[in-house]
Backbone as CSV, one residue per row, in Angstrom:
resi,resn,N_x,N_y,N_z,CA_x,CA_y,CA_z,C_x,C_y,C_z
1,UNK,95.826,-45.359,-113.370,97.234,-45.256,-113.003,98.068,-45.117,-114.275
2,UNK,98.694,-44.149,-114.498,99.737,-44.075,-115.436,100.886,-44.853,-115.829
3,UNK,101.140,-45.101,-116.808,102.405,-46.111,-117.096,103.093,-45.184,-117.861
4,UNK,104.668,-45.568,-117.078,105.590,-44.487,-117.662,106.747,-45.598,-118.130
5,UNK,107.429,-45.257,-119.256,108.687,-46.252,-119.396,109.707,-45.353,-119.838
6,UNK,110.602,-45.988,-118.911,112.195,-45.193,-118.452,113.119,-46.129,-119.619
7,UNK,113.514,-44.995,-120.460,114.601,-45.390,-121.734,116.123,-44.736,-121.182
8,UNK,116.957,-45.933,-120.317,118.212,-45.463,-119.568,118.979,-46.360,-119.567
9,UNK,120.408,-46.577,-119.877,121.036,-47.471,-120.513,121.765,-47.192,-118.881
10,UNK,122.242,-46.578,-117.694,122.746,-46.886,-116.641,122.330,-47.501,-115.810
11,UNK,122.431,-48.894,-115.373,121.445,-49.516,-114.637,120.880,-48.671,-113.636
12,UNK,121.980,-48.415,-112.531,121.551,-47.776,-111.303,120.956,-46.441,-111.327
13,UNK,120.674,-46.209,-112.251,120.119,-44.874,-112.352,118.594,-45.420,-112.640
14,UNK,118.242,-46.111,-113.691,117.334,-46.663,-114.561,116.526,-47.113,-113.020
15,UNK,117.064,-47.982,-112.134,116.626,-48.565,-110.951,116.054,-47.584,-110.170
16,UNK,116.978,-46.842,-110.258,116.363,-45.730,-108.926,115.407,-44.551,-109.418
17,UNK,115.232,-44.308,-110.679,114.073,-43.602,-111.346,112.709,-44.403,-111.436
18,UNK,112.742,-45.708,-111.951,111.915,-46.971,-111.519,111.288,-47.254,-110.054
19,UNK,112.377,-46.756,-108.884,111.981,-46.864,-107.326,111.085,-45.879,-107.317
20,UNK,111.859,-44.258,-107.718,110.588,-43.030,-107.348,109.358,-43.299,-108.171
21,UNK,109.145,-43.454,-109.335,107.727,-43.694,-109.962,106.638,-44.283,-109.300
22,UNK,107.525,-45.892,-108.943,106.955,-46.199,-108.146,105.683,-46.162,-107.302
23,UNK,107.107,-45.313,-106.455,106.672,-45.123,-105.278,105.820,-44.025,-105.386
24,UNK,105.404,-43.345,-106.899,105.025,-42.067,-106.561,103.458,-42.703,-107.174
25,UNK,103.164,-43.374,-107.533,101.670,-44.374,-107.843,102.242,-44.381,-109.243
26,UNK,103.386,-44.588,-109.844,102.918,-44.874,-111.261,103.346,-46.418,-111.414
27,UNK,103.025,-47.066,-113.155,103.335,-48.423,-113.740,104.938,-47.733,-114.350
28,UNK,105.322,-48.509,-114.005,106.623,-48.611,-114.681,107.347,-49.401,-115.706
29,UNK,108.019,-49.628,-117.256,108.662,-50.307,-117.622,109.838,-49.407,-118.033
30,UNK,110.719,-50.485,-118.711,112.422,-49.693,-118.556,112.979,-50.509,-119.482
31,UNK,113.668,-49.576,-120.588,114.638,-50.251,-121.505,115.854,-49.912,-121.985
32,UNK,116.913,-50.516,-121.895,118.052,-49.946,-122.016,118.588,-49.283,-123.146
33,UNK,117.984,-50.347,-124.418,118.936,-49.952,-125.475,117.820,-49.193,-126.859
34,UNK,118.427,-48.110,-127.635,117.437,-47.362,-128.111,116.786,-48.062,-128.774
35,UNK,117.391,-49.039,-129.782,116.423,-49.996,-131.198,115.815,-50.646,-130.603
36,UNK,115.291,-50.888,-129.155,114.431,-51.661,-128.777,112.962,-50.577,-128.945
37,UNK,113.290,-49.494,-128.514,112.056,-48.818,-128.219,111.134,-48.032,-128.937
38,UNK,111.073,-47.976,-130.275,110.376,-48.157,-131.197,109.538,-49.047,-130.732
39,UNK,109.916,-50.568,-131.420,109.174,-51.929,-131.706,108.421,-52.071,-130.156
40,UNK,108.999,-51.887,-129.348,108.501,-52.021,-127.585,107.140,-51.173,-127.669
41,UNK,107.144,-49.912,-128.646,106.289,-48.224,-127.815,104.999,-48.944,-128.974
42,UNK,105.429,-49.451,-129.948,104.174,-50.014,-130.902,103.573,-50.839,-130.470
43,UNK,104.207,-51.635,-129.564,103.156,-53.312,-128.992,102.698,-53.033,-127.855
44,UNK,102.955,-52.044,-127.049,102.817,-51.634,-126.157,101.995,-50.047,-125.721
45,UNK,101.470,-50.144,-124.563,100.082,-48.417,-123.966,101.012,-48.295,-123.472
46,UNK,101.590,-46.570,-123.322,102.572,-45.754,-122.093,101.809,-44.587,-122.059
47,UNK,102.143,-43.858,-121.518,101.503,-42.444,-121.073,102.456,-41.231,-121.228
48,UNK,103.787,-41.889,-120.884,104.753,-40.817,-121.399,106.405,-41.518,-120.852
49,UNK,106.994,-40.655,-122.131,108.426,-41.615,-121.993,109.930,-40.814,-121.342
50,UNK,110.104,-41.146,-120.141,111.625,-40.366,-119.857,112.542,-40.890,-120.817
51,UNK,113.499,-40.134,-121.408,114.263,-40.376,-122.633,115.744,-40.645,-122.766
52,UNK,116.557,-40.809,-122.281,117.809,-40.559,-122.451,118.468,-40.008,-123.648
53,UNK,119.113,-38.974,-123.612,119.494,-38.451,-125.001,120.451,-39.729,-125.406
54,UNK,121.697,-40.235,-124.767,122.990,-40.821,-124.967,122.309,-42.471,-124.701
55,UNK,122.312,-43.311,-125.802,122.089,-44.706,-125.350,122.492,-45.154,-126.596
56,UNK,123.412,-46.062,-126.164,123.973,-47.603,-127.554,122.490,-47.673,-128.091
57,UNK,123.310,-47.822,-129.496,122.137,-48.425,-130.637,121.872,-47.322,-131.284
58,UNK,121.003,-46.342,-130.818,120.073,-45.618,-131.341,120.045,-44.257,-130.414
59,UNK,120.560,-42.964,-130.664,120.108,-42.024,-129.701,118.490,-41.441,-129.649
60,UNK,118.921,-41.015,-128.352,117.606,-40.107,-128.065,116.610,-39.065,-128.830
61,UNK,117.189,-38.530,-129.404,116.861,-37.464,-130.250,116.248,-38.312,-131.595
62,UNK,117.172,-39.387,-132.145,115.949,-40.133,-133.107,115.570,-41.232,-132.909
63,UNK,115.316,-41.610,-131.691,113.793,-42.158,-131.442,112.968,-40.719,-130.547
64,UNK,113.232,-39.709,-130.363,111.763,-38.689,-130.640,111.337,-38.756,-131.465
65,UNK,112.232,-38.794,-132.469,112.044,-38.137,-134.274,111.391,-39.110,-134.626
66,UNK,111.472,-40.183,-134.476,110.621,-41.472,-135.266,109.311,-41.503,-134.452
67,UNK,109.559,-41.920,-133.002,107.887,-42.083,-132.335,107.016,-40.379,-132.630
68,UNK,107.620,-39.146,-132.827,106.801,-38.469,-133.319,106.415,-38.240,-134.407
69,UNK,106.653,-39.180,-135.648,106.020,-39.473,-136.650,104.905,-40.342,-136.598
70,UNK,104.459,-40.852,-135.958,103.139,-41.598,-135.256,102.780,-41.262,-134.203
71,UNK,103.358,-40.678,-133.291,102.284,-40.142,-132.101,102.933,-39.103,-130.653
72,UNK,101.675,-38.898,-130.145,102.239,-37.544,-129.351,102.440,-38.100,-128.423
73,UNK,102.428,-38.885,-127.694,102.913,-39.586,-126.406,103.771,-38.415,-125.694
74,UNK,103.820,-37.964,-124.127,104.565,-37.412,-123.750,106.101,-38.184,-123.804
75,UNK,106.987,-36.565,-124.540,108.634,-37.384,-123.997,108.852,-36.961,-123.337
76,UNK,109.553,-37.304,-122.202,110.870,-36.039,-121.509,112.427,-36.583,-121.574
77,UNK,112.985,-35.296,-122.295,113.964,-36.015,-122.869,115.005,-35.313,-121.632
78,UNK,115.895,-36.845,-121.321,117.255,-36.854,-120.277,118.837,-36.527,-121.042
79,UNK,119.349,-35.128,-120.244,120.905,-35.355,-120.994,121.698,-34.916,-120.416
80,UNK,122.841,-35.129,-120.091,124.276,-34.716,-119.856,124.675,-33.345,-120.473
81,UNK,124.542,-33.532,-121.798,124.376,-31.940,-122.461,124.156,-31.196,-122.654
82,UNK,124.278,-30.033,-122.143,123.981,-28.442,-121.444,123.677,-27.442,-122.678
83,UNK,124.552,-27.494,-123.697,125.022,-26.682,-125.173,123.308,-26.326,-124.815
84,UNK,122.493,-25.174,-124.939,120.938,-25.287,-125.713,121.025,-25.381,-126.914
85,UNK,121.925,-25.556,-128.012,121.350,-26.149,-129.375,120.727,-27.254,-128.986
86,UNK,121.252,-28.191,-128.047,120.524,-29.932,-127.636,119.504,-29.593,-126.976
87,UNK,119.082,-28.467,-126.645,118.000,-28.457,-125.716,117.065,-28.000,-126.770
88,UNK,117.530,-26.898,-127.430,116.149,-26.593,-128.195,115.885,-27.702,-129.708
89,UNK,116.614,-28.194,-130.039,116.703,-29.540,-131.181,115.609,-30.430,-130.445
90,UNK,116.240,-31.085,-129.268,115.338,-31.942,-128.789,113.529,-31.149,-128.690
91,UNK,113.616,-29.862,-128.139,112.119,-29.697,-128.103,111.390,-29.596,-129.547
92,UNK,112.656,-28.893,-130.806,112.133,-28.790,-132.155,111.013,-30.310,-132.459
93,UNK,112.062,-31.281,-132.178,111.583,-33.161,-132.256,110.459,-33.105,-131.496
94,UNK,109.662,-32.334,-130.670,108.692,-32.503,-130.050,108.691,-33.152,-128.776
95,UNK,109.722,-32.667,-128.252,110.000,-33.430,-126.993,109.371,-32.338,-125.889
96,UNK,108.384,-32.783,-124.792,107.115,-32.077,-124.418,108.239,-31.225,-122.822
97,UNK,109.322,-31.904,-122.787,110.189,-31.006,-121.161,111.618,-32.003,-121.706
98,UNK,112.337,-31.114,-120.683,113.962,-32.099,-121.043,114.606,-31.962,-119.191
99,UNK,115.294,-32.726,-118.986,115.824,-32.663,-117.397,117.398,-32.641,-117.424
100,UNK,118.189,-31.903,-116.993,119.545,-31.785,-116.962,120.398,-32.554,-116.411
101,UNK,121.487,-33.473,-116.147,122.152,-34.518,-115.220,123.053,-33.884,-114.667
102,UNK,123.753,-33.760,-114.001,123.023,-34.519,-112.831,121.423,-33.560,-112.361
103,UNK,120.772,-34.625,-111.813,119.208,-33.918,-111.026,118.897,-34.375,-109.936
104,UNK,117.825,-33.779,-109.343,117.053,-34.619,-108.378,115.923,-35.630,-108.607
105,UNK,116.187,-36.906,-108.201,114.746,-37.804,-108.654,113.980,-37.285,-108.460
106,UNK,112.753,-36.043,-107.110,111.705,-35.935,-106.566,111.734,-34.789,-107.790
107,UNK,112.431,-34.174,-108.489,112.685,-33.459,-109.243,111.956,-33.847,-110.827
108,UNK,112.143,-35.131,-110.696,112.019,-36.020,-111.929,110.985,-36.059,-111.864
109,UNK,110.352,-37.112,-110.899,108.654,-37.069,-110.487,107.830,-35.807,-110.763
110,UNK,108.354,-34.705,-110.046,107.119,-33.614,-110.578,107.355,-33.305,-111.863
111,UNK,108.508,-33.364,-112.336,108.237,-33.068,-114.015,107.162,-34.132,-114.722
112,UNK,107.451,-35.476,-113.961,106.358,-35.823,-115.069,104.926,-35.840,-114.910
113,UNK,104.747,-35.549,-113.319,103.397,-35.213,-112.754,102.587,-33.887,-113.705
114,UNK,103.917,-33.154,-114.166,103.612,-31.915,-114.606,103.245,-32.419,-115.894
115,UNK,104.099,-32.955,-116.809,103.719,-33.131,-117.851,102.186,-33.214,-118.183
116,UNK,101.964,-34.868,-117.134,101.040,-35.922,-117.626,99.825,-34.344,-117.286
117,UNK,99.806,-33.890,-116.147,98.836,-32.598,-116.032,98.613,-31.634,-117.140
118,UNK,100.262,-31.058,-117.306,99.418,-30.528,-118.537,98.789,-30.883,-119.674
119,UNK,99.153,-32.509,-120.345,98.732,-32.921,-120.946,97.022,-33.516,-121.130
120,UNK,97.180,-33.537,-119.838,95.729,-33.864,-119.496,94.708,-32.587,-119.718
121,UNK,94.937,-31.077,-119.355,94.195,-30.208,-119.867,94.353,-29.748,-121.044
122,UNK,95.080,-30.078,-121.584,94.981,-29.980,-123.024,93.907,-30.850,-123.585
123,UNK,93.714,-32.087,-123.198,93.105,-33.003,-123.831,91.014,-32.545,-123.756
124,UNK,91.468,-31.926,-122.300,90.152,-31.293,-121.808,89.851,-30.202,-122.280
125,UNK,90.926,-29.498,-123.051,90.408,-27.949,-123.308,89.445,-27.640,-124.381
126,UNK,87.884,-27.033,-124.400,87.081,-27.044,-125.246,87.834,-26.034,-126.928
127,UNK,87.554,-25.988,-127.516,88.010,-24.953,-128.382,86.989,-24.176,-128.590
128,UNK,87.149,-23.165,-129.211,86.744,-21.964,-129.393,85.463,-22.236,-130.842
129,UNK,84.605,-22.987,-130.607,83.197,-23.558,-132.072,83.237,-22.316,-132.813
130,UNK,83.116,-21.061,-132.635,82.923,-20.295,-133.648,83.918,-19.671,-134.214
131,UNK,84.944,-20.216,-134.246,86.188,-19.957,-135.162,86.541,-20.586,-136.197
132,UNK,86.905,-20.126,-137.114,86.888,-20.888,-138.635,87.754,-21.728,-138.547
133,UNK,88.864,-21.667,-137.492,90.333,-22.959,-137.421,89.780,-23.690,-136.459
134,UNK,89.992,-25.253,-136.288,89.965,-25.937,-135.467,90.863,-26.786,-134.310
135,UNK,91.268,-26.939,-133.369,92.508,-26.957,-132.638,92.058,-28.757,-132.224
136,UNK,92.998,-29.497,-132.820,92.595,-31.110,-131.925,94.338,-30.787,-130.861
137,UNK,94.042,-31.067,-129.420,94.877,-30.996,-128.642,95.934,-32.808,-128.589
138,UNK,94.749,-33.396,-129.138,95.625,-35.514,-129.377,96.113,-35.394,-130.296
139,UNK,95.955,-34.407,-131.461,97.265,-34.781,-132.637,97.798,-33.439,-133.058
140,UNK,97.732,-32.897,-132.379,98.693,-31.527,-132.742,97.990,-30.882,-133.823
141,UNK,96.787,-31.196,-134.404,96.434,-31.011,-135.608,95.976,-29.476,-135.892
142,UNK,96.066,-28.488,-136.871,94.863,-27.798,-137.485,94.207,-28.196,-138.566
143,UNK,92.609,-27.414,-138.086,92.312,-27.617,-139.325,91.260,-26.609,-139.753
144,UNK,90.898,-26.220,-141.033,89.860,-25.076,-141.948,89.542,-25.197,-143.052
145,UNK,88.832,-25.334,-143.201,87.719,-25.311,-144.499,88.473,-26.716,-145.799
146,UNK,88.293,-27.581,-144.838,88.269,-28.998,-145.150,89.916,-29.344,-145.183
147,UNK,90.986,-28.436,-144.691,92.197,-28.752,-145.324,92.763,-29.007,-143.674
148,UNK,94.121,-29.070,-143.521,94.649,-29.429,-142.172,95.638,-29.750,-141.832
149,UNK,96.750,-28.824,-140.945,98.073,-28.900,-140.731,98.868,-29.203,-139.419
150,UNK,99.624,-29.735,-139.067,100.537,-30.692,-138.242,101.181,-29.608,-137.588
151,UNK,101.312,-29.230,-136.334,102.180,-28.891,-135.292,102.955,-29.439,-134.849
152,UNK,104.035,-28.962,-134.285,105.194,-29.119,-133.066,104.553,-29.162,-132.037
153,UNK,104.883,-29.459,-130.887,104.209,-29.149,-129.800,104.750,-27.671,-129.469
154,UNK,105.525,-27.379,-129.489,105.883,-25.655,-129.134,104.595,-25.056,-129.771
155,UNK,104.994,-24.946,-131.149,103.791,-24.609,-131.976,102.265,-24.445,-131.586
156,UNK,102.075,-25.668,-130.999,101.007,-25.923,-130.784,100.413,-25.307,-129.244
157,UNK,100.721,-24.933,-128.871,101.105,-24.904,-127.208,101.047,-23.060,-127.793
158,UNK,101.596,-22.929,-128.679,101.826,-21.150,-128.796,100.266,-20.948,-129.144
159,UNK,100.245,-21.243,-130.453,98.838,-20.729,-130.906,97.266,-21.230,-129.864
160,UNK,97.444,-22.566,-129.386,96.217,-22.870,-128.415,95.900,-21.551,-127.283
161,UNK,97.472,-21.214,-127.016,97.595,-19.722,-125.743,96.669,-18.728,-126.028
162,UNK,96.947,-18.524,-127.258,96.421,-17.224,-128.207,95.184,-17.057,-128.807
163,UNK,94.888,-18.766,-129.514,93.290,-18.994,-129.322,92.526,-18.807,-128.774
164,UNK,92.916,-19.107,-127.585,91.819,-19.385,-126.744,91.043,-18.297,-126.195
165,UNK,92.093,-16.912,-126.197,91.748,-15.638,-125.871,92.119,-14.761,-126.764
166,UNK,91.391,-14.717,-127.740,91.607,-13.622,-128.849,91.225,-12.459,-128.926
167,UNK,92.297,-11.722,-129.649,92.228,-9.640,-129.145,93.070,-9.952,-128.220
168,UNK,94.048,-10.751,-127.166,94.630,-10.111,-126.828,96.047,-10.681,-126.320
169,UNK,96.886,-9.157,-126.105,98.151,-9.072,-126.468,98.579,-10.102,-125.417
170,UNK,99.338,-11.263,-126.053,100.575,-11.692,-125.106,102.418,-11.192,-125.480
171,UNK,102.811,-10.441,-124.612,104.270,-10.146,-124.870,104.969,-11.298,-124.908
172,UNK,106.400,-11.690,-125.653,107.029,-12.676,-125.445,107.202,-13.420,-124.389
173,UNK,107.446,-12.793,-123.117,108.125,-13.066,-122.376,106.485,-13.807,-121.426
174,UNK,105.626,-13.838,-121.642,104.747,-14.174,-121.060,104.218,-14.988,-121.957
175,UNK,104.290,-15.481,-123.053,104.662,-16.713,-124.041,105.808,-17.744,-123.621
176,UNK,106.863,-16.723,-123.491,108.108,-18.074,-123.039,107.672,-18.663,-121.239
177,UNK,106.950,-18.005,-120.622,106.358,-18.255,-118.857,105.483,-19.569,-119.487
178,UNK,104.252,-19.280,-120.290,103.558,-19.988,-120.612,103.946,-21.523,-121.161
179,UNK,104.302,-21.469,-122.217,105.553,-22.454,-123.130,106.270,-22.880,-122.139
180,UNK,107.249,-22.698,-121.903,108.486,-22.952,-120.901,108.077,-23.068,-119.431
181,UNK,107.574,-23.748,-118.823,106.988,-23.510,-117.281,108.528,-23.906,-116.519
182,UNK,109.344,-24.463,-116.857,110.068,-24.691,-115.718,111.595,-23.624,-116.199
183,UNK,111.074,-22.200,-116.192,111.474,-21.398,-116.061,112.876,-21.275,-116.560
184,UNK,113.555,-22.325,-118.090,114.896,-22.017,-118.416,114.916,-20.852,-119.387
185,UNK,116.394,-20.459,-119.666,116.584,-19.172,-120.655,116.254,-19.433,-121.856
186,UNK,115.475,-18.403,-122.233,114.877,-18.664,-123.876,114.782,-17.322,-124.128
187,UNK,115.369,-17.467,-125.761,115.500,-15.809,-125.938,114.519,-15.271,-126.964
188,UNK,113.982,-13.687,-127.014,112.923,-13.505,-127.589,113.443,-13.905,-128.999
189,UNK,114.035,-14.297,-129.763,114.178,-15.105,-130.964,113.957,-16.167,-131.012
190,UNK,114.024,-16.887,-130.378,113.023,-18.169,-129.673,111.710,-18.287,-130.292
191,UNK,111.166,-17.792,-129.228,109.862,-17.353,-129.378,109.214,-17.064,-130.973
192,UNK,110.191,-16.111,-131.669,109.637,-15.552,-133.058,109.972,-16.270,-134.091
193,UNK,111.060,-17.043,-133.857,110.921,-18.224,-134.691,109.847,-18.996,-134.665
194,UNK,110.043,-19.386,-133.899,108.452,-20.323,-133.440,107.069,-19.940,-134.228
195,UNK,106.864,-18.636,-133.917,105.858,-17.679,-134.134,105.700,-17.931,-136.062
196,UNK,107.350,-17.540,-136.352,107.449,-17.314,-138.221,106.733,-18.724,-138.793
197,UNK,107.346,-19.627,-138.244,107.017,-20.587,-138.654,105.079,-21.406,-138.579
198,UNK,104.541,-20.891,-137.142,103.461,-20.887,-136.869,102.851,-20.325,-137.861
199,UNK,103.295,-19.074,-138.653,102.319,-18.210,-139.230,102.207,-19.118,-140.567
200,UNK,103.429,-19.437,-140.951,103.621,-20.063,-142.188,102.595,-21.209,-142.635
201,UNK,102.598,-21.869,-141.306,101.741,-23.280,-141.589,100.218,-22.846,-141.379
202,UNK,99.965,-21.693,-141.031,98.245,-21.199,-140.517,97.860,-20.281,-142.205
203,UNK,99.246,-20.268,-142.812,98.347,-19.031,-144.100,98.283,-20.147,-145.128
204,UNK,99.367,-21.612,-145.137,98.376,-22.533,-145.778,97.027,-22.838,-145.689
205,UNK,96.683,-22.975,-144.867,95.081,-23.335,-144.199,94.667,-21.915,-144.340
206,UNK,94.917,-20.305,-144.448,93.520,-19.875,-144.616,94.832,-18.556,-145.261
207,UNK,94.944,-18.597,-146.153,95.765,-17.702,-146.810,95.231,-15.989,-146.848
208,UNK,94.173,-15.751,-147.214,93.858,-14.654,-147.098,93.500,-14.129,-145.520
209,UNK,93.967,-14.629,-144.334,94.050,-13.697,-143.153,95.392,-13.938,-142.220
210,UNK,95.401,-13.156,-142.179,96.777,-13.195,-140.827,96.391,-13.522,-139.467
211,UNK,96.327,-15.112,-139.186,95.931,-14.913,-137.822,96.667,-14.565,-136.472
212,UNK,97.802,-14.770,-136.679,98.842,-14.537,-135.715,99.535,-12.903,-136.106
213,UNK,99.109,-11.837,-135.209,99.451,-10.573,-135.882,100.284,-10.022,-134.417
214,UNK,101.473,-9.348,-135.397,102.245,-9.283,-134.141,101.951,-7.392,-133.840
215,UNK,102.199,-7.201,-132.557,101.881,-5.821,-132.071,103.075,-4.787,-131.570
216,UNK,103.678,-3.944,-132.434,104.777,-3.846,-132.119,105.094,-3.238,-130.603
217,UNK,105.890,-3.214,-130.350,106.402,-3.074,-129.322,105.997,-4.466,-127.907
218,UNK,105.037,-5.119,-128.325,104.048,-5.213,-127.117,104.196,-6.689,-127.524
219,UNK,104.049,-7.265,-128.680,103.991,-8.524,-128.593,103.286,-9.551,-129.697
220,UNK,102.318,-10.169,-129.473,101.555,-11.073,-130.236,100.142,-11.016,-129.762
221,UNK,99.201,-11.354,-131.030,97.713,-11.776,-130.409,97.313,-12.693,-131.629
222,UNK,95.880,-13.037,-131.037,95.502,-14.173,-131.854,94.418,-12.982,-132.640
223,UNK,93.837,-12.947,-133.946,93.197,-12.200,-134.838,91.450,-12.381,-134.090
224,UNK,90.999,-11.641,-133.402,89.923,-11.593,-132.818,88.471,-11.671,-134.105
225,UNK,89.288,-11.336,-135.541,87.829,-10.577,-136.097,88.106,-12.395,-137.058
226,UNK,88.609,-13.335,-136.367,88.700,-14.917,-136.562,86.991,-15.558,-135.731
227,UNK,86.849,-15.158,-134.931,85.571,-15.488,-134.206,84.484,-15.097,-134.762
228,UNK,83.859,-15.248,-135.062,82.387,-14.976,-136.018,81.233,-14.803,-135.084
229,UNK,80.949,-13.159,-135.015,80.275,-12.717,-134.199,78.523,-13.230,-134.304
C-alpha cells in the first residue's frame, strides 16, 4: 500500500484530499507548514508527495529544490498559479506532474495513481546491456566508461524514450505526448531546450559521439551505431 503525504496549509482542503486517498487504498500523512517537511520526509518512507506551491514558512518550489537534492521521491506539485513560467520552473525542480486549483479530487487521485504507475515502470524498465551509456531509472543517473551524470526528470524521461529504441525518429510533438501525458501546452522550444541541455550533460560522459542527433525537419533519435552490434 502506498503512503502519500499531503503538504497543504488549508485545512479543509488538506482533509478532503486525505478523505479521497483514503478512500482510494492509500496511507496517508499531512503537513501544513513547509519547514516541517524536509526534517518530516528524512525520518520518515513516502512514495510520493502532493505539494502545495503557496505555504507559510517555506514555499513549494524550495522544498522540491531541497528534497531533490537527496532524492527522487515522486512530487506533484499544487498551485493557484497559472503563469507557465511556475509550471515549467516547478517541473525544471523535478517536480514529476503539477495540478491546477481549483480541481477535481477524483482528478487528484488518478494523477497520483498515474504517477506512482509510471514510476513504477520506470523502476522495471530493463536497459538496453549493450550500450556503452547506462540508464539507473532510482536516481536519474547516467553513466560510461566509469564517469556519471545527474538528470532532471524531464531529462531523464526524454533520453530513456529514445534509448530504449534507437534509429528512431521521435518528432517533438510525440516527445511532448510522451513527457507530458496529461496533455498541457508545451511549445517545441520546450522540448529543445530540454534536448540542448540533455546533449550537454551526455558529451561530458562520452565526448567524442553525439548521441542525441537531431533530424531535420522530422525530429530527434537516439544514435543507433551507440549499440554494439
Amino acid at each position: 500500500m502506498n503512503r502519500i503525504l499531503i503538504v497543504e496549509d488549508e485545512v479543509k482542503l488538506a482533509n478532503l484530499q486525505l478523505e479521497y486517498l483514503q478512500n482510494a487504498g492509500f496511507n496517508v500523512d499531512s503537513l501544513k507548514n513547509g519547514y516541517e517537511v524536509v526534517p518530516w520526509f528524512k525520518q520518515n518512507i513516502t512514495d510520493l508527495i502532493l505539494l502545495d506551491l503557496m505555504l507559510p514558512g517555506c514555499d513549494g518550489l524550495d522544498i522540491c529544490r531541497e528534497i531533490r537534492a537527496f532524492s527522487n521521491v515522486p512530487i506533484i506539485m499544487i498551485t493557484a498559479r497559472i503563469e507557465e513560467i511556475d509550471r515549467l520552473l516547478g517541473l525544471e525542480l523535478g517536480a514529476d506532474d503539477y495540478i491546477c486549483k481549483p480541481y477535481s479530487l477524483r482528478e487528484m487521485v488518478a494523477r497520483v495513481k498515474a504517477v506512482l504507475r509510471r514510476k513504477q515502470l520506470q523502476a522495471e524498465q530493463p536497459t538496453a546491456n549493450l550500450s556503452k551509456i547506462k540508464l539507473n531509472p532510482n536516481t536519474f543517473r547516467v553513466s560510461a566508461e566509469g564517469k556519471d551524470v545527474e538528470l532532471t526528470s524531464v531529462e531523464f524521461q526524454l533520453l530513456q524514450t529514445m534509448y530504449l529504441q534507437p534509429g528512431r525518429i521521435f518528432s517533438r510533438s510525440k516527445l511532448m505526448d510522451m513527457i507530458y501525458q496529461d496533455q498541457r501546452i508545451v511549445s517545441d522550444r520546450t522540448i529543445d531546450s530540454h534536448i540542448k541541455k540533455l546533449r550537454k550533460k551526455l558529451t561530458d560522459l562520452i565526448p567524442e559521439q553525439e548521441l542525441i542527433q537531431s533530424v531535420y525537419g522530422a525530429g530527434y533519435r537516439y544514435d543507433a551505431t551507440d549499440v554494439k552490434q
